[in-house]
C-alpha positions, 0 to 999 in steps of 0.5 A: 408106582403100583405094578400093574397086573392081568387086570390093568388096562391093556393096550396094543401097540406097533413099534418100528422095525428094531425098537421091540429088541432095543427095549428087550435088550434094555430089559434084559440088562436091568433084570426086567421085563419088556412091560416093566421097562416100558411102564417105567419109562412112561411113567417117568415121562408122565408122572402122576399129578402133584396136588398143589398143596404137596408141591407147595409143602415141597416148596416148604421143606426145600426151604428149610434143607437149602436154609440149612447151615448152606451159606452159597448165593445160588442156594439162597437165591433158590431159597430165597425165590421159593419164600417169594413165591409163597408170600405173593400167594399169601398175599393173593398176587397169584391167581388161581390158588383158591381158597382153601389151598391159601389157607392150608398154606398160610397155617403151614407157612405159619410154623414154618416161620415159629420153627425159625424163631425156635431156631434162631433162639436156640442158636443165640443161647448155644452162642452164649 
């Protein structure tokens, strides 16, 4: 979050009765100001848009972590439910995902799958 400065957009606000000294409060006990904590807040409850293409990646690398040595049916479910997801949008079974986005998603999909197989092989040969 970039801090905002004299030039931000400004904006005037009335709080209810006791809600000034309760975020003051709030800021004093964390070392901030009044407008770090309120822009804080606001930015916690309205993010910054997610494109797509970094939520699927997301979507990828929580895979790869949840895959990972974890042996819990919760997790595999989870893993599981997200490689799911992915392949229904490969196959075009969700609708709204355009082109360019399947594509992108299909190549990193793609290496994901090669990084298994590597993987898998390495795991045969340390067995060995």
């Amino acid at each position: 979050m970039a801090k905002p400065g004299r030039g931000s957009d400004q904006f005037p606000l009335r709080l209810p009765d006791g809600l000034r000294d309760r975020i003051k409060a709030r800021a004093e006990q964390r070392g901030r100001s009044m407008n770090t904590e309120i822009v804080l807040l606001l930015e916690r409850e309205f993010p910054e848009p997610i494109s797509f293409d970094e939520e699927i990646q997301e979507m990828i690398d929580l895979v790869e972590v949840l895959k990972d040595g974890l042996d819990d049916r919760r997790v595999n479910l989870i893993a599981v439910s997200i490689e799911l997801l992915i392949k229904n949008i490969l196959k075009g079974k969700v609708e709204g995902v355009d082109g360019s986005t399947v594509n992108k998603l299909r190549e990193r999909y793609e290496h994901y799958l090669e990084d298994e197989i590597k993987n898998a092989h390495r795991n045969e040969s340390d067995e060995e």
